[in-house]
C-alpha positions in Angstrom: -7.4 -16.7 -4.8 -8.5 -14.7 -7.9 -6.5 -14.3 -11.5 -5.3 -11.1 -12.3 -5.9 -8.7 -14.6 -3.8 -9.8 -18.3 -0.3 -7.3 -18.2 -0.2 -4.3 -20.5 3.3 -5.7 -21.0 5.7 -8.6 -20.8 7.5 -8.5 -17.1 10.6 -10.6 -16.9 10.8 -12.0 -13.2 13.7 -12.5 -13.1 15.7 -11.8 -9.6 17.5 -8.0 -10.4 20.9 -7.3 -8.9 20.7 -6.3 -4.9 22.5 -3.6 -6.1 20.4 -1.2 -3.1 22.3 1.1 -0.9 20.8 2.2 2.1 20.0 6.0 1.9 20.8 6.2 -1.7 18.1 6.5 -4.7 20.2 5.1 -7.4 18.8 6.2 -10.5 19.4 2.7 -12.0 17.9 0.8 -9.6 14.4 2.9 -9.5 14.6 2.8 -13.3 10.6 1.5 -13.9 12.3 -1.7 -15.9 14.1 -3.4 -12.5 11.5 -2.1 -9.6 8.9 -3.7 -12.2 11.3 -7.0 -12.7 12.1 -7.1 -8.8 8.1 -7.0 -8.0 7.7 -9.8 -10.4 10.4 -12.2 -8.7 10.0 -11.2 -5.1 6.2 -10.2 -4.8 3.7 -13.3 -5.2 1.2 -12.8 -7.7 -1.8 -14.6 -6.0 -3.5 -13.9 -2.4 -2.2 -16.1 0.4 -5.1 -18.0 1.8 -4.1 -16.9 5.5 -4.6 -13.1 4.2 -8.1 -13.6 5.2 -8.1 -15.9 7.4 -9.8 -14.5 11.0 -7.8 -16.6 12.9 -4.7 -16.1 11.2 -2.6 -13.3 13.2 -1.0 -11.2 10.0 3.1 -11.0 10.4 2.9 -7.2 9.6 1.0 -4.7 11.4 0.4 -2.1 14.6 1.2 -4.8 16.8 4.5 -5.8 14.6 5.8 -2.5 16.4 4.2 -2.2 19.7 3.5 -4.7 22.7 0.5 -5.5 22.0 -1.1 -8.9 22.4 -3.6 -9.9 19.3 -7.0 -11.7 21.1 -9.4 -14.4 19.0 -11.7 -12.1 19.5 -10.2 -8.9 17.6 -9.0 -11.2 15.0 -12.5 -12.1 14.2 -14.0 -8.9 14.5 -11.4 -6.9 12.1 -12.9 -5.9 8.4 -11.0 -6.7 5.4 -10.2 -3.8 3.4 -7.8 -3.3 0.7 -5.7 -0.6 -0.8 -4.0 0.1 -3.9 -0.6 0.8 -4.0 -0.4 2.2 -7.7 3.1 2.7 -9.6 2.8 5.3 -11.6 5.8 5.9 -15.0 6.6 9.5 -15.3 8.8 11.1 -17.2 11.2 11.8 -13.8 10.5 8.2 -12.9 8.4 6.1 -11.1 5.5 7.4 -8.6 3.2 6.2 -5.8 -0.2 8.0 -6.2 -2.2 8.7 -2.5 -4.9 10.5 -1.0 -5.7 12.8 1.9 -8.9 11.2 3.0 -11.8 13.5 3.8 -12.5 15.1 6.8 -16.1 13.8 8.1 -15.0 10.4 7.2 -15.8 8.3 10.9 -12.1 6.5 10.3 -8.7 8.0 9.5 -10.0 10.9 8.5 -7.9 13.7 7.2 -5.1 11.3 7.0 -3.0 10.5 4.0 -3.7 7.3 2.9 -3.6 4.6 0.0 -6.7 4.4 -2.0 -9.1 1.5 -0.8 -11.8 0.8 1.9 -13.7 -2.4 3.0 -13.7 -5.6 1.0 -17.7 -5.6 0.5 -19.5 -8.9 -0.3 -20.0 -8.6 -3.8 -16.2 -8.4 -4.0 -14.8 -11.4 -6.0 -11.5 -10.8 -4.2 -9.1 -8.2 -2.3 -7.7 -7.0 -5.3 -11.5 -6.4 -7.0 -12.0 -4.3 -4.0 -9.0 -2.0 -4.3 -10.2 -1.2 -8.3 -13.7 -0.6 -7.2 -12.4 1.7 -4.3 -10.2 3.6 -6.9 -12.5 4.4 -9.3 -14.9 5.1 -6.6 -12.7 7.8 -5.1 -10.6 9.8 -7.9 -12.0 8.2 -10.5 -9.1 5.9 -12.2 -10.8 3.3 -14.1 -9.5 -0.7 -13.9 -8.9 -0.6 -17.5 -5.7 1.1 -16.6 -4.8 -0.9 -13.8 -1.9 -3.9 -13.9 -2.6 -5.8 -10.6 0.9 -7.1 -9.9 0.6 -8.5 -6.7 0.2 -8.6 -2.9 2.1 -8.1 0.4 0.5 -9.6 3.5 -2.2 -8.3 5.1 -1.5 -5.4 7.5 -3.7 -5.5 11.3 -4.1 -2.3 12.7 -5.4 -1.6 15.9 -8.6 0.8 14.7 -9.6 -3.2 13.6 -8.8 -3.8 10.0 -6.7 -6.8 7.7 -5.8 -4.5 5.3 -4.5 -6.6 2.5 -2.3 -4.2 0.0 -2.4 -4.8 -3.8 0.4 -3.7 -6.0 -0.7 -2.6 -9.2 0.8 -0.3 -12.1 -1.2 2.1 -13.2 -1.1 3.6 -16.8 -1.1 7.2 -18.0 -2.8 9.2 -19.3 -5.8 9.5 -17.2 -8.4 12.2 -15.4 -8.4 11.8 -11.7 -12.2 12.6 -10.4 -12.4 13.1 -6.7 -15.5 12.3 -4.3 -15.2 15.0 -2.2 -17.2 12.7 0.2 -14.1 10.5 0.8 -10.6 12.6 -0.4 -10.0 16.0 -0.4 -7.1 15.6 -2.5 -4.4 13.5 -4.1 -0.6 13.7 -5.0 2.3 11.5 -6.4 5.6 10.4 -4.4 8.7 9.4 -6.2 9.5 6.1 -5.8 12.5 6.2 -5.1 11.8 8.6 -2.0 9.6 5.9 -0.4 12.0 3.0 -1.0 14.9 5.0 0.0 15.6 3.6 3.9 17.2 7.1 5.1 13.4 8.6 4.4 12.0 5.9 7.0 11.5 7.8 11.0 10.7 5.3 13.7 8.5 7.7 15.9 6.4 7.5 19.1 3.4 9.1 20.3 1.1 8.3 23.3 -2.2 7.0 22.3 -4.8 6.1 24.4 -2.7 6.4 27.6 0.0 4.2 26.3 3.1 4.4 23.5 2.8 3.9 20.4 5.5 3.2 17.7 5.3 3.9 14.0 6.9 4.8 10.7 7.1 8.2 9.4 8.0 9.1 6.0 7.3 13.1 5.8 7.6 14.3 2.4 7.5 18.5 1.8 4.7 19.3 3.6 3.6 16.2 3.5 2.9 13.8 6.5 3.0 9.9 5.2 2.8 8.1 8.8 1.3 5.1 10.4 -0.5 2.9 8.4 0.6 4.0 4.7 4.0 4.3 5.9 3.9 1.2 7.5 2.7 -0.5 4.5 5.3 1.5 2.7 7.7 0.2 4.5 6.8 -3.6 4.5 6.9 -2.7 0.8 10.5 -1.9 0.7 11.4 -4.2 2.7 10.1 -6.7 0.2 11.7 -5.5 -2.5 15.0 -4.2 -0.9 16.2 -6.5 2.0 
């Protein structure tokens, strides 16, 4: 679909050991050098053309979970968004950066979330969209931004093919928030997210019926639904 950005480095992609044990961050297999080596053999680096396809039912998504039947007519109403799902090299390790979205925001607001937001027309591509929306909302500009990748879209049942970009993003730089759109942002280890024992399958009634989801709660932290889920589909990527 779209070339991306030139690496700030050589990646090997070659397949790394399955060396993974459920419910155990091993300190060599979070090391930035494999989980960087593992995206580049397991995670395609161009956009299937079915991501946004509006009559294409995404594999992953609310309705993955829950009995729920996906009509034409939703799939060609849904908005294409995209969100970034940056790795960020620490000292400690690797890191996911995220957002708790504003308030007043009409969608998901005061949730924690990835940053992105709808795929606008001008937008060459999902992946131009998720740097736009980044710098947009705390300020991190593309020129430190590796687009790596994508996972398949994600449907969720508020309407949107959320199609996830994985992208490393390189220190040092100032985050800037628009207060408009987060209220503040924070970094996960890596190998907390990827590390299966983190991952709660919970329920909740919404709109007079169940609903299933992924929870990942981290301090006082509360990573569920649709960042978890695409947390998840991330790990299991990588880690199945």
């Amino acid at each position: 679909m779209t070339d991306l950005q030139p690496g700030f480095g050589d990646i090997v992609a070659s397949e790394p050991e399955n060396d993974f044990t459920a419910g155990t961050a091993d300190a060599a297999m979070f090391a930035p050098g494999n989980v960087f080596a593992r995206i580049a053999a397991r995670v395609p680096r161009t956009l299937a053309p079915e991501a946004l396809d509006r009559a294409h039912i995404p594999l992953d998504g609310d309705h993955s979970l829950n009995a729920w039947d996906v009509s034409p007519d939703f799939l060609a109403e849904a908005r294409v968004a995209a969100v970034l799902i940056g790795l960020v090299e620490r000292d400690d390790g690797l890191h996911i950066i995220l957002t708790q979205r504003a308030s007043a925001l009409r969608v998901h607001s005061g949730q924690i979330a990835f940053p992105g937001g709808k795929m606008d027309p001008e937008d060459s591509s999902p992946a131009a969209t998720a740097l736009r929306e980044v710098f947009e909302e705390i300020g991190i500009p593309a020129d430190r931004i590796e687009v790596l990748g994508y996972l398949g879209a994600y449907l969720t049942r508020t309407g949107f093919r959320i199609v996830p970009v994985i992208a490393r993003i390189r220190p040092p730089f100032d985050l800037v928030l628009n207060p408009a759109e987060v209220v503040d942002t924070f970094e996960v280890p890596f190998a907390f997210l990827m590390s299966e024992a983190n991952h709660e399958l919970r329920e909740r009634e919404w709109k007079g019926l169940p609903r299933r989801f992924y929870a990942m709660p981290y301090g006082d932290r509360n990573i569920w639904g649709i960042t978890a889920g695409i947390l998840r589909n991330l790990y299991e990527r990588l880690y199945r």
